[in-house]
C-alpha positions as CSV (number, residue, x, y, z in Angstrom):
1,X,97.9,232.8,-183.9
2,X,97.5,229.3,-182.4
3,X,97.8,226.2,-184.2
4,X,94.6,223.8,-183.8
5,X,94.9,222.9,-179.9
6,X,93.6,219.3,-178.4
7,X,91.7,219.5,-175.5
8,X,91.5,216.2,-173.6
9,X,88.0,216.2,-171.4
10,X,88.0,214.5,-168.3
11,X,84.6,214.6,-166.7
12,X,82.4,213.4,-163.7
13,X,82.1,214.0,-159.9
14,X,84.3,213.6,-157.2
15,X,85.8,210.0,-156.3
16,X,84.5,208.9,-159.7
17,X,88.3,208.5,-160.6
18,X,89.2,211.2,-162.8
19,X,92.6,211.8,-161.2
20,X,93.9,208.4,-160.7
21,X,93.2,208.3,-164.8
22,X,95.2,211.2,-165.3
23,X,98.0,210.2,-163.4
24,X,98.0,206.4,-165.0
25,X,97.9,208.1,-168.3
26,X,100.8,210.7,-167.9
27,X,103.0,208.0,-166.1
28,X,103.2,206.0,-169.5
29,X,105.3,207.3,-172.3
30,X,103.0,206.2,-175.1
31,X,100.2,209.1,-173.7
32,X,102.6,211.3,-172.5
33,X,106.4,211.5,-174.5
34,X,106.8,214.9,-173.5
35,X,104.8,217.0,-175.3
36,X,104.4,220.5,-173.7
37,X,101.1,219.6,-171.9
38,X,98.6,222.0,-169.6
39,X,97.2,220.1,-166.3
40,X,93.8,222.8,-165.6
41,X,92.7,220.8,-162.2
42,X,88.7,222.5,-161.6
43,X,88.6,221.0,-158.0
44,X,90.8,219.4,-155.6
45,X,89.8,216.1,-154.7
46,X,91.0,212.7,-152.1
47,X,93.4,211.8,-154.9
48,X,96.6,213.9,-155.5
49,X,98.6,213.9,-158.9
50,X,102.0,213.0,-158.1
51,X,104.1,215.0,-161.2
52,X,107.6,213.4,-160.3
53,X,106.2,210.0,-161.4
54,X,104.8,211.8,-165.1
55,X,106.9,209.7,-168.0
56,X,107.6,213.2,-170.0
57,X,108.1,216.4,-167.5
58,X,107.0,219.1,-169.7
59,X,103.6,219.1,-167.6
60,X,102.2,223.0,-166.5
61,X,99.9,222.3,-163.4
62,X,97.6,225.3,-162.9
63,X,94.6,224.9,-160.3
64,X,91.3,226.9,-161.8
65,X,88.8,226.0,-158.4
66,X,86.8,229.3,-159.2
67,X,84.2,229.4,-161.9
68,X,84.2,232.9,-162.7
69,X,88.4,232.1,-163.3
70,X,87.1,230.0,-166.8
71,X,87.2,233.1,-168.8
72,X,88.9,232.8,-173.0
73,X,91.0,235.7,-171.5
74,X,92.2,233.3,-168.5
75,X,93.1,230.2,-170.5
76,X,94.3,232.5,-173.3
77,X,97.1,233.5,-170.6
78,X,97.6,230.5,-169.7
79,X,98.3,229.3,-173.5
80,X,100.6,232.1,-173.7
81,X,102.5,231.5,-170.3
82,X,103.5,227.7,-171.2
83,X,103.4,227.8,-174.6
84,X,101.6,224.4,-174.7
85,X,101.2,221.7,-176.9
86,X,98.2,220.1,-175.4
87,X,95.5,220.5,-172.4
88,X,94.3,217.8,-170.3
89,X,91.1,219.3,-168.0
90,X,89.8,218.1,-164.9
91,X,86.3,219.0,-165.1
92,X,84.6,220.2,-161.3
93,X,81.2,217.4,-162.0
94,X,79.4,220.4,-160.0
95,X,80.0,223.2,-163.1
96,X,77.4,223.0,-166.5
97,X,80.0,222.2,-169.6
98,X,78.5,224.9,-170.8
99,X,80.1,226.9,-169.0
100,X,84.0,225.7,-169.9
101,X,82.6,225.8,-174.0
102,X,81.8,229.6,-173.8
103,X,85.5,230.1,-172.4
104,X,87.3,227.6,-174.7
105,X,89.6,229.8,-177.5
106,X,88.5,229.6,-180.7
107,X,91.6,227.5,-181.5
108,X,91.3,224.9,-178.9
109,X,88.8,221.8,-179.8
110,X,87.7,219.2,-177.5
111,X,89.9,215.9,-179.2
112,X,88.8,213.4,-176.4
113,X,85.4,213.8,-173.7
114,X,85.4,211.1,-170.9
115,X,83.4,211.0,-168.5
116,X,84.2,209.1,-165.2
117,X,82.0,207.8,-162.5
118,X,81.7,205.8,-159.1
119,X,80.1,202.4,-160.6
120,X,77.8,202.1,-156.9
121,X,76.7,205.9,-156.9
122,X,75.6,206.4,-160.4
123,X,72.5,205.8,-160.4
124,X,71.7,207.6,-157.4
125,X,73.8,211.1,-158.7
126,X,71.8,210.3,-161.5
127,X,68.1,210.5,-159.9
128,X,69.4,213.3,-157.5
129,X,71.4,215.0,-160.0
130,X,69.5,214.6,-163.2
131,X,70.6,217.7,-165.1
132,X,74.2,217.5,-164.1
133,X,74.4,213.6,-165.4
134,X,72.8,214.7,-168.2
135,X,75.0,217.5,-168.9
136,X,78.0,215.2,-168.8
137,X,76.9,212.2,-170.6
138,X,75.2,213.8,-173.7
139,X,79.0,215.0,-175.2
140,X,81.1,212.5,-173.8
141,X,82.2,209.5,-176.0
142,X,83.3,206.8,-173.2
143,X,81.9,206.6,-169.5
144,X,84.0,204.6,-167.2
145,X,82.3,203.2,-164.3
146,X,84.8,202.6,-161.9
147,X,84.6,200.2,-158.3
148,X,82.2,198.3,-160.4
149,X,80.7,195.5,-157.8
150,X,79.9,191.8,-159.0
151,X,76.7,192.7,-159.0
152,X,75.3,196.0,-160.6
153,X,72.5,197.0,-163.0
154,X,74.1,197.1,-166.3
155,X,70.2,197.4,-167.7
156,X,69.3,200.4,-165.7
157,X,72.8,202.1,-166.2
158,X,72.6,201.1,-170.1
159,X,68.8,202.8,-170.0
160,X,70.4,205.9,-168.3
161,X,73.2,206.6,-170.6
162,X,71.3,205.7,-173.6
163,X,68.2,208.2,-172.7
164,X,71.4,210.8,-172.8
165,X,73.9,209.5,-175.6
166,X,73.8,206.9,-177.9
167,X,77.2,207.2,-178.9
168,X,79.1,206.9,-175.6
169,X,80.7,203.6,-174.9
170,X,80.3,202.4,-171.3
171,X,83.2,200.4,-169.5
172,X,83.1,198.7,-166.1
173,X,85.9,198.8,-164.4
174,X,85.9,196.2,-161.3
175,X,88.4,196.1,-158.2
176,X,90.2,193.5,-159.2
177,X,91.4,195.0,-162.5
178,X,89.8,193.4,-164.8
179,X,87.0,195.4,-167.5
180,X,84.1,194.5,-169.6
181,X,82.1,196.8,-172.4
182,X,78.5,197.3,-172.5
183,X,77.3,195.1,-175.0
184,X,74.0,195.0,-174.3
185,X,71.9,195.8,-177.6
186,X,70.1,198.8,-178.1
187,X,66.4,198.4,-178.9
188,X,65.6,199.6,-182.9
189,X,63.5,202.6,-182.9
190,X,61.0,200.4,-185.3
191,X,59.7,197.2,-185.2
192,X,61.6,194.9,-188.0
193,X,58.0,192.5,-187.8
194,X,55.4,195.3,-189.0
């Protein structure tokens, strides 16, 4: 029997940055000191992870493009085969969650759900994608908004996330490196003068 298993959950649709995350994370040792860790990538995208540069090199790659492949059985196998400490997923943004919670073993629990998204194209996924941007935002905890321009909506982008989740932080990250927070307040569901 399996010990309690911590699934990280990276989220979101292609260029939205989910790779270069993952490999920023497993290149510093304070994420990634070696435990025995399962890579699932769910679609190839521009990026490529480059494992020589991981810090710790117990890291089990394993590609899962297919849908009908996300099966308990299949990642069962793949617990087995590696004999992991840990799973880092790389969600396909085209797939309902849904989908990957059916097939999750009974001992593996999502520890961490981020979401990741191109800061200039989320609002548009989002009107032309509704149920998919949906489906992504309402478990995540933290949406990243990467390529954030100077100037950008944060009221509209606040709305959308908020309709969805009201416990997800939001984080722009801009080209130059630098990141602020959504702090913009939520509205109180009651009016604090009546």
């Amino acid at each position: 029997m399996m010990n309690q298993l911590p699934v990280y959950l990276f989220t979101g649709f292609l260029e939205g940055g989910k790779t270069h995350i993952i490999q920023e994370s497993m290149e510093d040792q304070r994420f990634n000191s070696g435990e025995k860790t399962l890579l699932i990538m769910c679609e190839e995208g521009i990026e490529e992870l480059d494992l020589d540069r991981f810090w710790g090199k117990n890291v089990y790659l394993e590609l899962l493009d297919d849908p009908e492949m996300l099966t308990r059985d299949y990642l069962t196998l793949l617990y087995k085969k590696h004999k992991i400490d840990r799973v880092i997923i790389e969600y396909n943004g085209m797939w309902l969650l849904s989908k990957l919670y059916a097939a999750l073993p009974a001992d593996w629990f999502i520890f961490q759900n981020m979401m990741f998204a191109d800061a200039k194209t989320f609002l548009t996924y989002n009107a032309n994608m509704r149920q998919l941007m949906v489906d992504k935002l309402q478990d995540c905890e933290m949406i990243v908004l990467n390529r954030t321009p100077e100037v950008i909506d944060k009221e509209e982008i606040h709305r959308v996330v908020r309709s969805v989740s009201t416990r997800a932080s939001i984080t722009y990250d801009y080209p130059d490196g630098h990141v602020e927070y959504d702090e913009i307040e939520d509205p109180l569901p009651f009016d604090i003068d009546a």
